[in-house]
N, C-alpha and C positions, 0 to 999 in steps of 0.2 A: 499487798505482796504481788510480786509480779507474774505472769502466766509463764507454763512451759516455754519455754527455751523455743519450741516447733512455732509456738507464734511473735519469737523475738522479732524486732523493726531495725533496720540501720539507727533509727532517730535514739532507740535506745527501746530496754524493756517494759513492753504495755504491763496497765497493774491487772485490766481483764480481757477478755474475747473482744467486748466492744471497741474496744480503745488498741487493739491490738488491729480489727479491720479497718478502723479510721486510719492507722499508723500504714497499713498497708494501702491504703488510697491512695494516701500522702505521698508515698515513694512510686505508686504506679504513676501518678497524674505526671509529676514531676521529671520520673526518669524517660516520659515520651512527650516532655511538653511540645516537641514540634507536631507529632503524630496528633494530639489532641488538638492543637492550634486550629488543623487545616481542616479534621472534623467539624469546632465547632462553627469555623466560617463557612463552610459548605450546609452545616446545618440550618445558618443563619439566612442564608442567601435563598436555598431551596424553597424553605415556607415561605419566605419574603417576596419571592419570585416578582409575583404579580401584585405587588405595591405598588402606588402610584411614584413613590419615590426612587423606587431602582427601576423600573419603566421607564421613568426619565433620563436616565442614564443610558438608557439599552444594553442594557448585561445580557438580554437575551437569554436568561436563565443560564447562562456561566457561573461557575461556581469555585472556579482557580483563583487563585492569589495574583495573577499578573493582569487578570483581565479584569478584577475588583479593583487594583490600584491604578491600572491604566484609563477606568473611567471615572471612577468617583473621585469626589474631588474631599480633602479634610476642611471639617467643616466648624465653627463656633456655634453658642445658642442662639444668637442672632442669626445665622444665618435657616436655623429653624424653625424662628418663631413664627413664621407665615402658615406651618403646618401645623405646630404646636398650637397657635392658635385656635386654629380651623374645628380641632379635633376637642379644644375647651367650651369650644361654642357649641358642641354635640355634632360635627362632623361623623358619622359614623363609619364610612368607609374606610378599606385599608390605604389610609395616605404615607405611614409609616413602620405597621405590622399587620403581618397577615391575622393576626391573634388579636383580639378586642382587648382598648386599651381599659384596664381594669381602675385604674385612677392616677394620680401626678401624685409625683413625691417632691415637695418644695425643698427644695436647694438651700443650702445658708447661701449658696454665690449669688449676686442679684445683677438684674439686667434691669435697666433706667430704672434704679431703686427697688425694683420688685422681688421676689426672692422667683428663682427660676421655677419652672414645671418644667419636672422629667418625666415622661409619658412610662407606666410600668404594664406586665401582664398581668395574672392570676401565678401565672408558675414559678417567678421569678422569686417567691416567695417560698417554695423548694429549692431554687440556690442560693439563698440567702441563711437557710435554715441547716442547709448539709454545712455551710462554710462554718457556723455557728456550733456546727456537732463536732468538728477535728479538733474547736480550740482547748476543751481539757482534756483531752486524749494527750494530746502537747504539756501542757502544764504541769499532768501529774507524772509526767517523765522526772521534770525539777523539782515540785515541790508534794512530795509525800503525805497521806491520809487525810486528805482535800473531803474523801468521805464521811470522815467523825466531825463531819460539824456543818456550817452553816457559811452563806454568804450575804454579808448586810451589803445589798448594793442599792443606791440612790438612781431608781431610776422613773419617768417622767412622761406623761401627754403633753402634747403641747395642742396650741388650737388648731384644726382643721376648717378648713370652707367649703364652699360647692362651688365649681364652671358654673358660666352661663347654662353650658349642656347638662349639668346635675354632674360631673364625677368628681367627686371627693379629691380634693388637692390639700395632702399633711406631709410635716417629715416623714421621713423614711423607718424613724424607728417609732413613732405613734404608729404608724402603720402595723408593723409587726407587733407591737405589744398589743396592740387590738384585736392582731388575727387569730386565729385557731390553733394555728402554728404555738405561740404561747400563751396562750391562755388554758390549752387544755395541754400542754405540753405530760409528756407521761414521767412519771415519776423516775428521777436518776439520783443517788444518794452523791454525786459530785457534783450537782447544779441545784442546790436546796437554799430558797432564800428566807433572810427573816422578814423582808417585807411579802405581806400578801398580796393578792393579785387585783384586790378591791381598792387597795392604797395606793398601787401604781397606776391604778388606770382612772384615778380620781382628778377631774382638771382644774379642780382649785388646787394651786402650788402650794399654799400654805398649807392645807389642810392634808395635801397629799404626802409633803416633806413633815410635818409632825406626827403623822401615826407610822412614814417611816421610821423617823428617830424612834420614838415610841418602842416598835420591834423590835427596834437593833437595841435598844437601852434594856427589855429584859430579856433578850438572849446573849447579853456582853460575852456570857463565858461558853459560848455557843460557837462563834465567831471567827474564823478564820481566816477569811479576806474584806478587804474594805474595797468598792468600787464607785463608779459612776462612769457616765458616758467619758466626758472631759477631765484635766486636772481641775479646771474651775470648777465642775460641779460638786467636786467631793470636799472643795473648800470652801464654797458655799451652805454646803450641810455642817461644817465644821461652827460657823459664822453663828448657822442659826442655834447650833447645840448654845453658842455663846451666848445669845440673845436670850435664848427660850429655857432655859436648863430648871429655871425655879418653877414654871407650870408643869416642866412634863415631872418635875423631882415628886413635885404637888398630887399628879394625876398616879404617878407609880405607888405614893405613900398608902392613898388611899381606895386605889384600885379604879377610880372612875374616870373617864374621858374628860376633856373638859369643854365647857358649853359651846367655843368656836368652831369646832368638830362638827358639824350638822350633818356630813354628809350620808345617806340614813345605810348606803353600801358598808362604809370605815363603818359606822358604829354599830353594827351589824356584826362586823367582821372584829373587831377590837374586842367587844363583851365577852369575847371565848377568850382573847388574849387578858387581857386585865385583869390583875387581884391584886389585894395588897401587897405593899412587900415594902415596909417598913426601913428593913435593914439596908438595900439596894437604892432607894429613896436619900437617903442618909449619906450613903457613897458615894454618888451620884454629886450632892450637893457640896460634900468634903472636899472632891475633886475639883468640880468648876468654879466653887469661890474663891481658889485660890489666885492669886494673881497672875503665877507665872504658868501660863498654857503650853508649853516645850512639851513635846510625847505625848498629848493628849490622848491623842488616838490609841497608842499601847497599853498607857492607863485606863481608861474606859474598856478596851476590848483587848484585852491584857493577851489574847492568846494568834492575836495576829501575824499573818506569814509573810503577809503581802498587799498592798498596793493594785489594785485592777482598775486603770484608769490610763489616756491618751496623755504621754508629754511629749511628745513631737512634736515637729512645728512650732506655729503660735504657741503651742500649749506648755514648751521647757521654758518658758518663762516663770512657772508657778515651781518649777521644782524646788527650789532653795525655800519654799513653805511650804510645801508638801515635808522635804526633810525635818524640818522644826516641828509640825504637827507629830509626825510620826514617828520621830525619836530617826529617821535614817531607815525607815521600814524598803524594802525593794521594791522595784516600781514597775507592773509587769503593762509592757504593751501587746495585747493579742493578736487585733488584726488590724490590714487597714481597708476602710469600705468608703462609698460615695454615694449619694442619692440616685445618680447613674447607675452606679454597680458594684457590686463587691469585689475585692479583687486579692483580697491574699493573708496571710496571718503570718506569726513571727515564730520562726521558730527554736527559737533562744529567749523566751518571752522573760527569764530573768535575768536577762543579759542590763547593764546600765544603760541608760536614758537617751545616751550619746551614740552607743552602739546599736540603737535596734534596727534591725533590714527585717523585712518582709519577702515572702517568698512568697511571687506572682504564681495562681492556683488557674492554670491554663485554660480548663473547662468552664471556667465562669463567665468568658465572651470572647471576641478576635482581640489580641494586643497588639499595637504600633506603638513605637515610640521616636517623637522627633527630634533630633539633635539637635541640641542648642548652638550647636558651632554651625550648625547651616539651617538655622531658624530663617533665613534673610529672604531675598529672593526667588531660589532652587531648594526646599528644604526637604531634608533625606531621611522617610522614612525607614525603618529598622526593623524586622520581626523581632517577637520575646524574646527567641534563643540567640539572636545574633546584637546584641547591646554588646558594649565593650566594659569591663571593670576599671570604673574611677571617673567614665564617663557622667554626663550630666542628660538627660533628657523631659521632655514633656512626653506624658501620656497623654494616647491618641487609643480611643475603642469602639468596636463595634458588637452590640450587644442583640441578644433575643428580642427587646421590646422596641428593638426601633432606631438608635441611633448608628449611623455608620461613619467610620472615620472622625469620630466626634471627640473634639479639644477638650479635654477633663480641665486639666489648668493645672495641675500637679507639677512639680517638678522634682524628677528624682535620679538620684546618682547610685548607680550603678557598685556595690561592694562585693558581688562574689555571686557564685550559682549553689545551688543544691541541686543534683545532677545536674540536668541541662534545664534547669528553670533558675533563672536570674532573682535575684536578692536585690534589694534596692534599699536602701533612705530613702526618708522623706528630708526634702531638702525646704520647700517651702510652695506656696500656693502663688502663682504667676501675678504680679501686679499689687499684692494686698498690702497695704502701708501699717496699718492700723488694728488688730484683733484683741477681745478679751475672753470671749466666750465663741458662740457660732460665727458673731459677725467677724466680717470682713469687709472694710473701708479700704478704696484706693485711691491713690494720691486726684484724680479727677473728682471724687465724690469729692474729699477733704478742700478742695478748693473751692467748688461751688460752695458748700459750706460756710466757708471763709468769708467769701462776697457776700452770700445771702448776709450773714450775720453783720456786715463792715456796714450795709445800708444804716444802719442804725447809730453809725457814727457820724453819718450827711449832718445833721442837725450840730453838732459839735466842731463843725471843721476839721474833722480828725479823720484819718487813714490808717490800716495798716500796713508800715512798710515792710514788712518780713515777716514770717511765720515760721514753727516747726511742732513736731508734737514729738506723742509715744504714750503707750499705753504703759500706765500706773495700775502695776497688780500686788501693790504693796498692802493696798485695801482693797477687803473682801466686802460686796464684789468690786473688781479691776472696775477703771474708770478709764473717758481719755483724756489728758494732758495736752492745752493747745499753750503755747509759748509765741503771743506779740508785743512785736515794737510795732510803738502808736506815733504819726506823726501830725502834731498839729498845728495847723496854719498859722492861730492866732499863739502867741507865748500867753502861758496862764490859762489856757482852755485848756480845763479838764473834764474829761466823760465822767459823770456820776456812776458811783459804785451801781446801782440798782440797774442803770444803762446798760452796763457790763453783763449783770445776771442774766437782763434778755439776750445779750449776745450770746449765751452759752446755750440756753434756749432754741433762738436761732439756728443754730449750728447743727443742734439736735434732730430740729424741724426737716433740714435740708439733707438728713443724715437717712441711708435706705431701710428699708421696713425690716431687715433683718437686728438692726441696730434699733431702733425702736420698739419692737416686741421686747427685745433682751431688756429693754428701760422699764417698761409699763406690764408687760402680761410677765417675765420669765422671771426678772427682779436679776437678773444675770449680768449686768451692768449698770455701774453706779453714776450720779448725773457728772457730763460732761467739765471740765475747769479750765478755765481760762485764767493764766498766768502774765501777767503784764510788766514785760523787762524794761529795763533805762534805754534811753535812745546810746545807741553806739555798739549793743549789744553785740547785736552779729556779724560787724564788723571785726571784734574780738572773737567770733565763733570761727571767722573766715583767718585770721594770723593765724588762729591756731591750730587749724587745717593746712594751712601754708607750712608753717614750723613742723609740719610733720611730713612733709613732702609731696603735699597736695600743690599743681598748677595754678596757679593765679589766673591765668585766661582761661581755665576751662571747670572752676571751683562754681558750684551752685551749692546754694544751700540746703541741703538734704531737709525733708519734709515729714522724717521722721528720726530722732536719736533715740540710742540706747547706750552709747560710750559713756561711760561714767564720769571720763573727765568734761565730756560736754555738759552735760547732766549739771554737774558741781556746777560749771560756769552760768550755765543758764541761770540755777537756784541762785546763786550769791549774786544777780542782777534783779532779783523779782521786785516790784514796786506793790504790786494788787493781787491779791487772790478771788475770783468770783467762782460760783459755780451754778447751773441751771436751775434758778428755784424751783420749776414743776418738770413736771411728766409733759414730754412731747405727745403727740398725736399719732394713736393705731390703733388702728381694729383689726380685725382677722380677714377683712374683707380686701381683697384686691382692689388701687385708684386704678381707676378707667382710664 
């Protein structure tokens, strides 16, 4: 029920006191986003004073906006990594925050293959956790009695390493699930989940995704949202319900764990959850033997409101199986964040997939954003409040742990303000050809690739003369799709099929550490396919690019499709299907 009227919000009526002061942040932050802006760059700039890196610059302890743009320059992580580095190898001085860097938070985006380090504090773990506190305050605006139940959400460690210098370099969300921040988090009857806190922070993936299902399968009627980080990950959990449905039917029938389980935290924590339950066993099994799996999810956890999971971006590619799993359940995007920074939440979070904007949260660091229409040689940065609607920009930020005027790689279009703080799409990540899960492949990775793998055709006389791909999220999990025409020297020399499978192999090998985690440790991508069309293919690719009012002198063949009539033409030329027999090569450890 909602609070007095004295604590109504513009956003709408909070249901309590708490959610009521959230709601009033929300509108304070927003309706001064330029006043908070220039706070929090003065605040940034002040402690930072005397870093080695704005030192070089000679700010001279200026603290205005004109004399920050007028000497620092925007900057990429390349142009970082000299200090980034410095500070991995146990640099201890302030090269880039006046505040001890507390640890790196690795990046899905990678530099020469490696997944990036972003340098964080201790505090930024206080703005990450206030931005975390607004998002059901928002939600139970739309969706009512979030309180009487539970949330099965699928969520994950992944591995961590240590610097040269010892400081812990992990995602950004192992980070927090680690921290104190959630683990001792205080009891809220809106944020209650069925997985325990021993099963999430368990870093065997199997073992950690079964005693979640496990939870979620006997609280079904408990259950009021289904989540995960990703669309893939919450179809990944669907996958494994598929695969595993007769052990865990097994483990519910009769109350006990089953022997793969070792991990001694889960079996620990599972003994209090476990008993028999014969009937639900039963159910359980009625349900997934069937053949046809449409609505599962409502089926299983019949009392479902909602969807908590990312489809933007890369990620609306999974919607049209998310609706089939779900029966058409709503698909709420909360906020959007970055290993960089957090940077805003949605606030229509049940708005459709296609509509969701974000509303930039002003206090969480400086914003710029650069114009895409004078990205070139003079390119013209924009404060938050002065972006144009309909416009397109890259975000550009300067944050508390150290980065200034630093290229995120986002790029986002401009749909409307909530007061004077800007609303944005996500439009898409600069450069990325290729995504199924965290990775992101760009058309330079995908080439080398290509080569790497084509050496293997020297021995055959044979070349590829064209290529294209696109990521296949038809199978759980998404895979990538490479499409070649093979040219060979000799007529009647053909590559042996087993040839092929190293090529895919190959491909995999050449392919960055974020893409190979998701192969081998995350199981989040499935092995890479190599498609091999008739010679004359893409010449048929190119008419019929022409035929649609593509130039003929300025037609390249794109290096990635998702047009479906491409699509059709490709498949109705296929000769070979291979795919990567094994597991590429990764460890958790950083190449030198």
């Amino acid at each position: 029920m909602a609070v007095d009227s004295v604590l109504s919000s513009p956003l709408g009526p909070p249901v309590c006191e708490k959610d009521a002061k959230a709601l009033r942040f929300i509108e304070e932050m927003t309706r001064n986003a330029d006043e908070v802006q220039q706070k929090v760059l003065g605040e940034i700039l002040t402690r930072n004073a005397e870093t080695e890196y704005l030192r070089r610059f000679k700010l001279n302890a200026a603290i205005d906006r004109e004399t920050f743009k007028s000497k620092l320059p925007m900057v990429t992580y390349e142009d970082l990594q000299p200090e980034i580095q410095r500070i991995a190898n146990g640099d201890r001085s302030p090269i880039l925050s006046a505040h001890p860097i507390s640890e790196f938070l690795t990046s899905s985006g990678t530099s020469a293959g490696e997944r990036k380090l972003m340098p964080t504090i201790q505090e930024e773990l206080d703005r990450r956790q206030l931005l975390y506190s607004l998002l059901m305050p928002v939600m139970n605006l739309y969706v009512p009695g979030l309180d009487k139940g539970k949330g099965l959400y699928f969520l994950f460690v992944k591995s961590e390493t240590k610097t040269p210098g010892g400081l812990l370099a992990r995602p950004v969300l192992t980070s927090y699930y680690k921290s104190e921040h959630f683990k001792t988090r205080p009891y809220d009857p809106y944020m209650v989940y069925t997985s325990p806190n021993e099963a999430i922070l368990c870093s065997d993936s199997y073992q950690s995704m079964y005693s979640q299902m496990l939870c979620g399968l006997y609280e079904r009627n408990s259950v009021l949202r289904l989540g995960a980080v990703f669309a893939s990950g919450l179809l990944r959990a669907i996958r494994f319900l598929q695969l595993n449905w007769r052990q865990l039917a097994q483990d519910i029938r009769v109350g006990k764990l089953n022997s793969k389980v070792t991990d001694p935290n889960i079996c620990s924590t599972m003994g209090q959850v476990m008993k028999p339950d014969p009937e639900l066993a039963y159910f359980i099994t009625s349900e997934c033997e069937k053949d046809q799996w449409e609505g599962i999810i409502t089926r299983i956890w019949p009392n479902t409101k909602y969807l908590d999971v990312i489809v933007t971006g890369a990620m609306a590619q999974y919607i049209p199986t998310l609706d089939f799993y779900s029966g058409g359940l709503p698909m709420a995007c909360t906020m959007y964040a970055s290993s960089e920074c957090y940077f805003g939440l949605n606030l229509n979070p049940m708005c459709k997939p296609s509509e969701v904007s974000y509303t930039i949260m002003p206090n969480m660091a400086y914003f710029e954003f650069l114009s895409l229409e004078s990205a070139g040689s003079s390119p013209r940065l924009v404060d938050l409040v002065n972006v144009e609607v309909g416009k397109e920009y890259e975000l550009v930020i300067t944050t508390y742990a150290g980065l200034y005027r630093y290229r995120v790689g986002d790029i986002l279009r401009v749909t409307g303000f909530h007061n004077s703080a800007p609303q944005f799409h996500f439009v898409r990540r600069k450069n990325v050809l290729l995504s199924i899960d965290s990775d992101k492949t760009d058309e330079s990775e995908l080439q080398k690739a290509v080569e790497n793998a084509t050496q293997l055709l020297k021995d055959y006389n044979t070349s590829v003369v064209e290529y294209t791909s696109y990521a296949d999220t038809k199978t759980i999990p998404g895979h990538y799709v490479i499409y070649w025409e093979l040219l060979a020297k000799e007529s009647g020399n053909s590559v042996p099929s087993n040839v092929l499978d190293q090529c895919c192999l190959a491909m995999e090998e050449s392919l960055n550490s974020v893409y190979r985690q998701g192969r081998v440790s995350d199981n989040s991508i499935g092995p890479l396919e190599i498609r091999v069309v008739k010679n004359g293919t893409f010449e048929e690719l190119m008419d019929y690019a022409i035929s649609r009012g593509a130039s003929i002198n300025q037609y390249k063949v794109p290096r990635c499709v998702n047009f479906t009539p491409i699509m059709e033409l490709l498949d109705s030329r296929v000769l070979s299907v291979n795919f990567s027999p094994s597991l590429p090569h990764w460890t958790p450890e950083r190449r030198r």
